[in-house]
KELUMLO-854083 format. One record per atom (N, C-alpha, C): x, y negated, z; residue in three letters. Coordinates in steps of 0.1 Angstrom, whole numbers, padded with zeros to 4 digits, always signed. Example, Ala and Ser with C-alpha at 12.3 -4.5 7.8 and 13.67 -1.06 7.14 Angstrom:
// residues 2
+0132+0057+0078ALA/+0123+0045+0078ALA/+0132+0033+0078ALA/+0128+0022+0071SER/+0137+0011+0071SER/+0129+0000+0079SER/
This chain:
// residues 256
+1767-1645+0239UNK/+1779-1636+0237UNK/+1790-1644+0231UNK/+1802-1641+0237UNK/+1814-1649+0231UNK/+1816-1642+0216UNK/+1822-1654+0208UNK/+1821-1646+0192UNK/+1839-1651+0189UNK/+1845-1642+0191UNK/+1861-1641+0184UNK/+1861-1634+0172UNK/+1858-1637+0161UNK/+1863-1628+0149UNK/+1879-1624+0146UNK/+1878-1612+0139UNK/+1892-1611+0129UNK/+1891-1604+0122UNK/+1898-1602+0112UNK/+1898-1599+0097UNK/+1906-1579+0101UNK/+1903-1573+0100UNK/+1910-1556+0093UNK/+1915-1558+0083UNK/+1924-1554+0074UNK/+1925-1549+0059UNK/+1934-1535+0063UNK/+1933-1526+0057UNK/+1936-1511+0061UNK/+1942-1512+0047UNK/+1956-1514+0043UNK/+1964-1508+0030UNK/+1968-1498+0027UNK/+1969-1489+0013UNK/+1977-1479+0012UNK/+1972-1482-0004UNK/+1985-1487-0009UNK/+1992-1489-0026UNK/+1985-1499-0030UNK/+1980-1510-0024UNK/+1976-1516-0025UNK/+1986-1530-0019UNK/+1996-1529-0018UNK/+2007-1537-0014UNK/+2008-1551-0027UNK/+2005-1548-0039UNK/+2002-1560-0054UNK/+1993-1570-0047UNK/+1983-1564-0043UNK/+1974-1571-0041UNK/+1970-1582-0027UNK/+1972-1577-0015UNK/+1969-1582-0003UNK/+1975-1598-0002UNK/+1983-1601-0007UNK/+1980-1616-0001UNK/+1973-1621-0009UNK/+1971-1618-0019UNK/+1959-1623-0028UNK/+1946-1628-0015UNK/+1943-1613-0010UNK/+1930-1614+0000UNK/+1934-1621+0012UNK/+1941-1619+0016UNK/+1950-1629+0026UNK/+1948-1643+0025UNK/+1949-1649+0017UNK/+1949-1664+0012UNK/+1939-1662+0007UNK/+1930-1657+0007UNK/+1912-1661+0005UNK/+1911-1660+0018UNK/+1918-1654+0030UNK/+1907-1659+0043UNK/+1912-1670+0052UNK/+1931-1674+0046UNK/+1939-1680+0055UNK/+1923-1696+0062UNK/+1920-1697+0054UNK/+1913-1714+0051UNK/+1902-1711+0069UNK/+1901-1696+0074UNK/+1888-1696+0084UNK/+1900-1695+0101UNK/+1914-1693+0097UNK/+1922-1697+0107UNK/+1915-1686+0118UNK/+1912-1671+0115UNK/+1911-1660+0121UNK/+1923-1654+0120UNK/+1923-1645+0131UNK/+1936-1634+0133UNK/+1932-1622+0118UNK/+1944-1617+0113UNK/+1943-1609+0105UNK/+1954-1600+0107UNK/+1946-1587+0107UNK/+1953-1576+0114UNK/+1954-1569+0103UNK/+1970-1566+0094UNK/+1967-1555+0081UNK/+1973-1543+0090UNK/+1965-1536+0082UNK/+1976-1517+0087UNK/+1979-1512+0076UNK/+1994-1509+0080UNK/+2002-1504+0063UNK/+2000-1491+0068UNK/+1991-1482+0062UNK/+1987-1469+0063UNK/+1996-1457+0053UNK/+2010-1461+0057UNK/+2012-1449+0054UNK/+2020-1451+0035UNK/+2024-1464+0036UNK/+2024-1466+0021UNK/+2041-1465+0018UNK/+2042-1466+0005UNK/+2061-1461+0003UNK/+2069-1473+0003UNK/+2080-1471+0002UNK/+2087-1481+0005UNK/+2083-1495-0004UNK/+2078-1494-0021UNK/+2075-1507-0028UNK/+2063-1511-0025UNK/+2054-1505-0020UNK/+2040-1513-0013UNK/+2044-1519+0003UNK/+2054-1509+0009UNK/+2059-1514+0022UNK/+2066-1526+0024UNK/+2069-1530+0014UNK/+2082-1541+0011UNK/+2071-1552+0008UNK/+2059-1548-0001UNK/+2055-1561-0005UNK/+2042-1567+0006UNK/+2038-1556+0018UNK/+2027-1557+0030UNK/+2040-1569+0038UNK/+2051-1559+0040UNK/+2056-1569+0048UNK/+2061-1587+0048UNK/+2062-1586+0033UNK/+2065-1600+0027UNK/+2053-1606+0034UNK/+2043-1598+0031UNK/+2029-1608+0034UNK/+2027-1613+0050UNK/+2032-1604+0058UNK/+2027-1605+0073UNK/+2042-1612+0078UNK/+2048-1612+0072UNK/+2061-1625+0076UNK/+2062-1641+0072UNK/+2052-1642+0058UNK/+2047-1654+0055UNK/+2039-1660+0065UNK/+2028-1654+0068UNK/+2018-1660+0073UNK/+2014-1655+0088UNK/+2015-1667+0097UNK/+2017-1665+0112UNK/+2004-1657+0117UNK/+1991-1662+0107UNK/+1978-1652+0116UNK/+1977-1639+0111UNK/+1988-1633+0107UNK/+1984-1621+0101UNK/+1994-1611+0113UNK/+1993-1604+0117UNK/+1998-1590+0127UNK/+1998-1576+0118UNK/+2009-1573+0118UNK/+2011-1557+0109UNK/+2014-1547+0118UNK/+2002-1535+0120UNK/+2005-1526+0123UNK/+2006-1517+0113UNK/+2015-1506+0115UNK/+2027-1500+0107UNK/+2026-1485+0110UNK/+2026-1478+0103UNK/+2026-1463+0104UNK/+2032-1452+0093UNK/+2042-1442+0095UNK/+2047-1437+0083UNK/+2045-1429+0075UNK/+2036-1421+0079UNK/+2026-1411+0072UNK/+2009-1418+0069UNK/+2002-1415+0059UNK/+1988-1419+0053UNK/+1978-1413+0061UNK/+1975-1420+0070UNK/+1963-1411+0080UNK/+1946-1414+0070UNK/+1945-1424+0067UNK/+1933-1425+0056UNK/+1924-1434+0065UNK/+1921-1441+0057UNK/+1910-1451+0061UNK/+1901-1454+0068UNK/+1898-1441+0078UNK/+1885-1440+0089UNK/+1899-1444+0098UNK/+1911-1432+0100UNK/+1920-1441+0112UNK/+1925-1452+0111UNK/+1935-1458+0099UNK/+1933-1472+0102UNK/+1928-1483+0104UNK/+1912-1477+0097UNK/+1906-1492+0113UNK/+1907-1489+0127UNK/+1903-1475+0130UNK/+1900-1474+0143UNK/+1916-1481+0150UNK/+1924-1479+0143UNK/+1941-1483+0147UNK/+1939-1498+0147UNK/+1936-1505+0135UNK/+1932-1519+0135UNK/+1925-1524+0145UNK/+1910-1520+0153UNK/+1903-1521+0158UNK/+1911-1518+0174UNK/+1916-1510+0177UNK/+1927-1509+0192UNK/+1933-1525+0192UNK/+1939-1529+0182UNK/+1948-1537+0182UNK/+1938-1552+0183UNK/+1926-1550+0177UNK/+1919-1564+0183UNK/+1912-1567+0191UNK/+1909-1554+0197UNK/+1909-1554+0215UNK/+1916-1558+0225UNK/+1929-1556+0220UNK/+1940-1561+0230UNK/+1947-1572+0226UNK/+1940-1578+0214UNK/+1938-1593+0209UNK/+1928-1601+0219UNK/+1919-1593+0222UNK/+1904-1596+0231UNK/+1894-1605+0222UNK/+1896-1598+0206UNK/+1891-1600+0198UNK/+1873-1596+0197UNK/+1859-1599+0197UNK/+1846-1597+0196UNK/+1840-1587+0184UNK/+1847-1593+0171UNK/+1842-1584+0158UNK/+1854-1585+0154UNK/+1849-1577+0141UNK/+1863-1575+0131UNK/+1856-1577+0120UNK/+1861-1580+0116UNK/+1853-1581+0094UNK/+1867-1573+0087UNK/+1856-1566+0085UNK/+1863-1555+0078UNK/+1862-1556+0062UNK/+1877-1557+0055UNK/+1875-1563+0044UNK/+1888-1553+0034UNK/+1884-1545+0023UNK/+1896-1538+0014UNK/+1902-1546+0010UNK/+1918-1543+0009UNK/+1927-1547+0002UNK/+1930-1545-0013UNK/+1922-1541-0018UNK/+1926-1542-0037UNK/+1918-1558-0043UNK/+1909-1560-0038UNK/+1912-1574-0044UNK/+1892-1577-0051UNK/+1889-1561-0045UNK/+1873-1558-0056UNK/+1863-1570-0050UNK/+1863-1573-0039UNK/+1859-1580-0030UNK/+1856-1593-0033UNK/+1849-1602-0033UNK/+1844-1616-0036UNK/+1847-1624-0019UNK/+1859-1631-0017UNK/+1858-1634+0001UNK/+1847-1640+0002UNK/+1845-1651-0009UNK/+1839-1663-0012UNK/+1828-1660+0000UNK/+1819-1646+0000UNK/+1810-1646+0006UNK/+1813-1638+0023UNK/+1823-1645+0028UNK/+1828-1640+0041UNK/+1824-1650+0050UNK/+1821-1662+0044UNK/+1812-1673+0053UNK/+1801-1671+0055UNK/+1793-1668+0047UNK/+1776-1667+0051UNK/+1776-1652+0060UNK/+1786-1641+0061UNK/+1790-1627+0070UNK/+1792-1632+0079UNK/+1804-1645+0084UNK/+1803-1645+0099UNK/+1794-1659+0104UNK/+1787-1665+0097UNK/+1774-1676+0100UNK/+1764-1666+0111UNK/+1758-1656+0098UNK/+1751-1647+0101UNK/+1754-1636+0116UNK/+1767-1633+0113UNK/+1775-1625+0126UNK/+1776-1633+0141UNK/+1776-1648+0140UNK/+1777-1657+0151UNK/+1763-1662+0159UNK/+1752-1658+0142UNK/+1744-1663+0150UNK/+1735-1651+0156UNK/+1736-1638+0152UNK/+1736-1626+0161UNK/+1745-1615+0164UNK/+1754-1618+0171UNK/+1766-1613+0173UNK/+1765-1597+0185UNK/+1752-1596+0183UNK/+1746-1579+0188UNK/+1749-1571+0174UNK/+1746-1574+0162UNK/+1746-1569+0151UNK/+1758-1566+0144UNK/+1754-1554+0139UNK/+1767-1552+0119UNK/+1757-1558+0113UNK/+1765-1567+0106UNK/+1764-1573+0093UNK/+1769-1564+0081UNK/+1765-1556+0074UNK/+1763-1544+0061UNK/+1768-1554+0054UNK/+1778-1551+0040UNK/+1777-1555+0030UNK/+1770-1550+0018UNK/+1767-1553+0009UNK/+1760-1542-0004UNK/+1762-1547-0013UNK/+1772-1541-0023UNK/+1776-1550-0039UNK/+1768-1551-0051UNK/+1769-1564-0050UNK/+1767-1567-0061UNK/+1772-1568-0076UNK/+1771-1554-0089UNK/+1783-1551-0094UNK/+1782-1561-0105UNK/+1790-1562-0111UNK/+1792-1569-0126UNK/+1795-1558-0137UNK/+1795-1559-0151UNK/+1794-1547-0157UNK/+1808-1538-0157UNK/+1817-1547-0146UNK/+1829-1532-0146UNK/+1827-1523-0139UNK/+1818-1521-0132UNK/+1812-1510-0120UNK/+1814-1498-0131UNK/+1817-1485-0120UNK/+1815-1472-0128UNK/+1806-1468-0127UNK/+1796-1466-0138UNK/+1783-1458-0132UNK/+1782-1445-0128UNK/+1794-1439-0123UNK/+1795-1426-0111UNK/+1793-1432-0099UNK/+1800-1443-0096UNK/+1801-1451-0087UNK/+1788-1458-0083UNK/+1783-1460-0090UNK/+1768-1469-0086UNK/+1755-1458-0086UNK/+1757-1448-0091UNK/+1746-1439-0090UNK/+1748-1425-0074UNK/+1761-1428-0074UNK/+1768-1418-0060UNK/+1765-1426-0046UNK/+1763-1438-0048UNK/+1760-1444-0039UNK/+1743-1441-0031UNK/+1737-1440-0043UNK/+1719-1441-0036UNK/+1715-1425-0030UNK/+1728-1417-0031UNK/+1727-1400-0024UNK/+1731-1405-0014UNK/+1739-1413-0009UNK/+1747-1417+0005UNK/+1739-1423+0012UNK/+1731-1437+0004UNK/+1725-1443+0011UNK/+1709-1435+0016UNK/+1703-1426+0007UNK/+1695-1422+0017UNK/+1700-1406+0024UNK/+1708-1407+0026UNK/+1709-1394+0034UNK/+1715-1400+0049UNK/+1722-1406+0046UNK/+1722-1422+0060UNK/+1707-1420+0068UNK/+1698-1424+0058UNK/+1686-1424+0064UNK/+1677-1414+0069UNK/+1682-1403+0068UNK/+1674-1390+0070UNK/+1685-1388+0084UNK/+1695-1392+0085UNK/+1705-1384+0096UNK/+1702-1394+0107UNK/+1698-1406+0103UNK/+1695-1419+0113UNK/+1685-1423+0115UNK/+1674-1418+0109UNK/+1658-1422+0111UNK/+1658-1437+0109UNK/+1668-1441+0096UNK/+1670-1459+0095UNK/+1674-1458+0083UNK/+1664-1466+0071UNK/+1665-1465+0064UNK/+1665-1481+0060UNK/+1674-1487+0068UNK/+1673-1503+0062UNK/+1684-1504+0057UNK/+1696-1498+0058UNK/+1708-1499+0053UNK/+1709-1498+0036UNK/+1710-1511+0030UNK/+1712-1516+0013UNK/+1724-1506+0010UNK/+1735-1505+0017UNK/+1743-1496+0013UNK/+1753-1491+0025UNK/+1762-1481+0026UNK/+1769-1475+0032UNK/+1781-1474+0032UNK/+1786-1473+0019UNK/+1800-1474+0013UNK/+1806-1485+0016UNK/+1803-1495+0012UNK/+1811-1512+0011UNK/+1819-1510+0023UNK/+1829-1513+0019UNK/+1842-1517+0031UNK/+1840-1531+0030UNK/+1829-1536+0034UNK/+1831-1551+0033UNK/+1816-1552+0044UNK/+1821-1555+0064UNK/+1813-1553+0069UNK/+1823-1563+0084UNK/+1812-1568+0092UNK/+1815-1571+0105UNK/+1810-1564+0114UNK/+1817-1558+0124UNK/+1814-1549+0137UNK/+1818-1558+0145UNK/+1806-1555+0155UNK/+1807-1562+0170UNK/+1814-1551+0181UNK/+1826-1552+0181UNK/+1833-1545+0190UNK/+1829-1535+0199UNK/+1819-1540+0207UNK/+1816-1534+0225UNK/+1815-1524+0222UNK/+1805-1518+0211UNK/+1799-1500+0202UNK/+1811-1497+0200UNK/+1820-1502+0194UNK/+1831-1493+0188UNK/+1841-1486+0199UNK/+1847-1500+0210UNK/+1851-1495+0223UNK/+1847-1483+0229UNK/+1832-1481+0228UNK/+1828-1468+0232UNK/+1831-1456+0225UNK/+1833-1460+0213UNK/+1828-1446+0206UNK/+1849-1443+0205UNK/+1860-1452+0208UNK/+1870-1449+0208UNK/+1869-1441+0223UNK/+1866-1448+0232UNK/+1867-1446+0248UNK/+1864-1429+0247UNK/+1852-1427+0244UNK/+1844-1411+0235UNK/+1852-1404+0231UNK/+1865-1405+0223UNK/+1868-1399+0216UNK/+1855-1395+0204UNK/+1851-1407+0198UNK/+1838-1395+0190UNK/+1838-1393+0179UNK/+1838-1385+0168UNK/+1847-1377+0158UNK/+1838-1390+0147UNK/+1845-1394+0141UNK/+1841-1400+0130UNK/+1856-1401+0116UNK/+1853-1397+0109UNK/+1858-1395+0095UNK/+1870-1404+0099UNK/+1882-1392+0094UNK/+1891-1402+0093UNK/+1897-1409+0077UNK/+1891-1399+0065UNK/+1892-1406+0055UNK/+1881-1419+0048UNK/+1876-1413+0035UNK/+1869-1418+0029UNK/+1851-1417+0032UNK/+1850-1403+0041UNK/+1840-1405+0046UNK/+1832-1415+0057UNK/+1848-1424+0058UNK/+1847-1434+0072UNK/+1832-1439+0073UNK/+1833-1451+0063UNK/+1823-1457+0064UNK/+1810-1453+0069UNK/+1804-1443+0059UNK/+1791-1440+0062UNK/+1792-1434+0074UNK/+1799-1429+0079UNK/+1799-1425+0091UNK/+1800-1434+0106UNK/+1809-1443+0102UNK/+1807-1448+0115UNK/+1794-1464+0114UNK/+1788-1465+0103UNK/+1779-1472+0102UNK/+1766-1459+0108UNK/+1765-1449+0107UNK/+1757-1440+0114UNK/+1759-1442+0128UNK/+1768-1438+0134UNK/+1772-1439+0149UNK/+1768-1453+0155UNK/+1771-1465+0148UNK/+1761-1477+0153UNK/+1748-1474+0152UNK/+1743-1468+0141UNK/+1726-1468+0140UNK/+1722-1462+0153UNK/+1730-1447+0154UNK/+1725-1442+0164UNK/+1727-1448+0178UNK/+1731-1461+0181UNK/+1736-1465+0192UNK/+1723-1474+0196UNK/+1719-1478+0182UNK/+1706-1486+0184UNK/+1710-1502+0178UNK/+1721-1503+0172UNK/+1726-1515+0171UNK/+1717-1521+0160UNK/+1714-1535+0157UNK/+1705-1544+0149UNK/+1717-1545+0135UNK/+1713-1547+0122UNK/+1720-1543+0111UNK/+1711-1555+0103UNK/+1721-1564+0096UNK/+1715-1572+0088UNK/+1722-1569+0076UNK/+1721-1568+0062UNK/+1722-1565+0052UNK/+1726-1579+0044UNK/+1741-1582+0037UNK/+1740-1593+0031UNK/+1752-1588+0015UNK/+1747-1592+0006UNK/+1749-1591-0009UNK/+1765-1600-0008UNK/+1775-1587-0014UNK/+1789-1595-0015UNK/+1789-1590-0032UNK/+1795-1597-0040UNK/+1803-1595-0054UNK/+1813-1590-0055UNK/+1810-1577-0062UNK/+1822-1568-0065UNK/+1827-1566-0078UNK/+1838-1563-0085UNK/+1844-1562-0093UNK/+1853-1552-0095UNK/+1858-1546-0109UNK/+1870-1536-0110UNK/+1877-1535-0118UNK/+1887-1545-0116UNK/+1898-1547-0121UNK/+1905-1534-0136UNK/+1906-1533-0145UNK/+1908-1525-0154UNK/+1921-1518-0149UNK/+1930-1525-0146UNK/+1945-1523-0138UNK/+1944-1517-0125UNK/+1931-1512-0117UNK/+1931-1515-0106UNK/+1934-1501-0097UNK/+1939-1503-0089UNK/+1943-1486-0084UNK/+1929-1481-0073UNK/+1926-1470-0077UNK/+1918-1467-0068UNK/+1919-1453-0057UNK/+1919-1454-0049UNK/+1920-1443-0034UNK/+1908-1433-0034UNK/+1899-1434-0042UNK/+1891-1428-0044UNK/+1892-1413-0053UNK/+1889-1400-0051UNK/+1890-1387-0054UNK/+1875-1385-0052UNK/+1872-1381-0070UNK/+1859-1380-0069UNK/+1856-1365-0065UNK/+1858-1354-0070UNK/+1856-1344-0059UNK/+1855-1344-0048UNK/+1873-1347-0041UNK/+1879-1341-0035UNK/+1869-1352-0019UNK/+1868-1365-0026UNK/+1863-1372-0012UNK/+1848-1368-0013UNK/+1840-1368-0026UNK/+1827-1364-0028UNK/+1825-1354-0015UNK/+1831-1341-0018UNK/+1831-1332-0011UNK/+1834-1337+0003UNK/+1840-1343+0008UNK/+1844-1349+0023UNK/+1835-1353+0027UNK/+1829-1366+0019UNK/+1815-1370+0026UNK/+1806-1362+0025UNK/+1804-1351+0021UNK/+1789-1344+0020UNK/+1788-1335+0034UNK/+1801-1331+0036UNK/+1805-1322+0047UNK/+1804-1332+0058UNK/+1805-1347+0062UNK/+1803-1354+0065UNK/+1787-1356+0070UNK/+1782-1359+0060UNK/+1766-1355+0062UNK/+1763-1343+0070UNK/+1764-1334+0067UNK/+1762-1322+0072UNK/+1762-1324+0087UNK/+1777-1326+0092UNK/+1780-1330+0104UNK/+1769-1339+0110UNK/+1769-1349+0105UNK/+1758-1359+0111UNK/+1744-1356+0109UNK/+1742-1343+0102UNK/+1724-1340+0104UNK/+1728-1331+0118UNK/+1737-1324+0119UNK/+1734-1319+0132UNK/+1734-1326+0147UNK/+1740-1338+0144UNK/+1743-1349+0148UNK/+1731-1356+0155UNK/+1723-1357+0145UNK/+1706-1366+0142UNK/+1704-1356+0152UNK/+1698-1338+0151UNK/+1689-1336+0162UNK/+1693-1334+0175UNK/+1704-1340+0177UNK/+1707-1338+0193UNK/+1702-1350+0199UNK/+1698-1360+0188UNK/+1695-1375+0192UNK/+1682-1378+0192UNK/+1679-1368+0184UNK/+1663-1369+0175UNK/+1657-1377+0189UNK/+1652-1374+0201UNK/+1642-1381+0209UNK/+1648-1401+0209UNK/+1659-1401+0210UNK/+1664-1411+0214UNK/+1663-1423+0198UNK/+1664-1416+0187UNK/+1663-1418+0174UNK/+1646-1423+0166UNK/+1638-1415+0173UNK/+1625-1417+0172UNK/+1617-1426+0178UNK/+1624-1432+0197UNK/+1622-1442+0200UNK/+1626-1455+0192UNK/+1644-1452+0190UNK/+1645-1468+0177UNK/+1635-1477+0167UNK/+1633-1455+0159UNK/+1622-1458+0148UNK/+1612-1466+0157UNK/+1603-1462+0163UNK/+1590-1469+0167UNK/+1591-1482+0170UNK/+1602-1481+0178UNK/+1606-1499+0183UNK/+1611-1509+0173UNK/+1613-1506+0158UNK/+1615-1511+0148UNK/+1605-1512+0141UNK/+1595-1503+0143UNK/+1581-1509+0134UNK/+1573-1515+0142UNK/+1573-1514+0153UNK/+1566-1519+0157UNK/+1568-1538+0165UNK/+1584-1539+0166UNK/+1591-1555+0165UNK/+1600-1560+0153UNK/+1595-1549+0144UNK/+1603-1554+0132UNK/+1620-1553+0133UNK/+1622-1551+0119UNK/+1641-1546+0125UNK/+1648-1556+0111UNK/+1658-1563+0119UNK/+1664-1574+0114UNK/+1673-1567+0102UNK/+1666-1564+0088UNK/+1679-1555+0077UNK/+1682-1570+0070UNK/+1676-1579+0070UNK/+1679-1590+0064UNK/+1679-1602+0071UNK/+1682-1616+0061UNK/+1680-1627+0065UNK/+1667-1630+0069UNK/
């Protein structure tokens, strides 16, 4: 399989930070696609500084906040018609360790059928709302997917192999356009059948650090989210229970 990578970063008030992450990935001379999702004029001013400095970076631009599940999908259009293969999908606040974006696309190149998952590894600034909200996500993933290899669900820090995604745009097929993104369209590969290898990135949180996150408000999003996707699971259930079997029985690649 031909392996073109490029970089997503999906912004919104996060404009301080991005070429920070930017010049952590300039050194791998991939396309880098930011989407200013929607941000005001002093985050807008400082995205664009960024995508005018540096030639491999492409800014798609939007003036209202569509939220996180559509700006990749918007990111992801655009590196199709780059005739881009994956995308490594990586946040713009800065929580992210790149450092470990080499061993993501080693691993990505040398099975380029697969998502490569991220799952963080926290240091003691993690919030422990945040680290204990996660293991509800991650197994309810597994009950809606009959796939329980996924380390985590949340991490915005992940490589998709295009060709699934193409479909599921081509589809029209409803996946979260906010903060429920993630888990959700990491379900929609499960259910596709796609191979998922799991690799530990380093995360951090900045004391200063702005966060897009609404603990209610998104709590509640993803759960309704779930919901969606259990009804989801039994329309697939036969096709879902072959996976399972074919996974225990040739083993299923969640790691190195």
């Amino acid at each position: 399989m031909n392996f073109k990578p490029g970089f997503i970063i999906p912004v919104y008030r996060h404009g301080s930070t991005i070429e920070g992450v930017v010049n952590s990935l300039l050194h791998f001379a991939f396309p880098i696609i930011i989407i200013d999702d929607g941000n005001d004029e002093q985050n807008k001013a400082q995205i664009l500084e960024c995508a005018e400095k540096y030639p491999l970076v492409s800014l798609v631009s939007y003036s209202k906040n569509a939220g996180k599940g559509l700006a990749m999908s918007r990111g992801v259009k655009k590196a199709l018609e780059m005739g881009l293969t994956h995308v490594f999908q990586i946040d713009a606040d800065g929580q992210h360790d790149c450092s470990a974006c080499q061993s993501f696309l080693e691993l990505s190149q040398k099975h380029p059928e697969a998502l490569i998952n991220g799952y963080p590894e926290y240091d003691t600034s993690a919030p422990a709302n945040r680290i204990n909200g996660r293991k509800l996500s991650i197994f309810w993933t597994g009950i809606v997917s009959l796939n329980f290899s996924p380390a985590d669900v949340l991490c915005g820090f992940r490589i998709y192999p295009l060709k699934p995604y193409a479909k599921f745009l081509r589809r029209h097929a409803l996946i979260h356009r906010r903060m429920g993104y993630d888990s959700d369209i990491l379900v929609h590969y499960l259910w596709m059948g796609v191979p998922l290898f799991n690799l530990p990135v380093k995360v951090s949180y900045p004391k200063d650090g702005i966060s897009n996150f609404h603990i209610i408000k998104d709590n509640i999003a993803i759960s309704l989210t779930f919901s969606r996707l259990f009804f989801g699971m039994i329309l697939r259930l036969p096709k879902l229970i072959y996976f399972a079997l074919k996974r225990k029985f040739n083993g299923k690649p969640d790691d190195k």
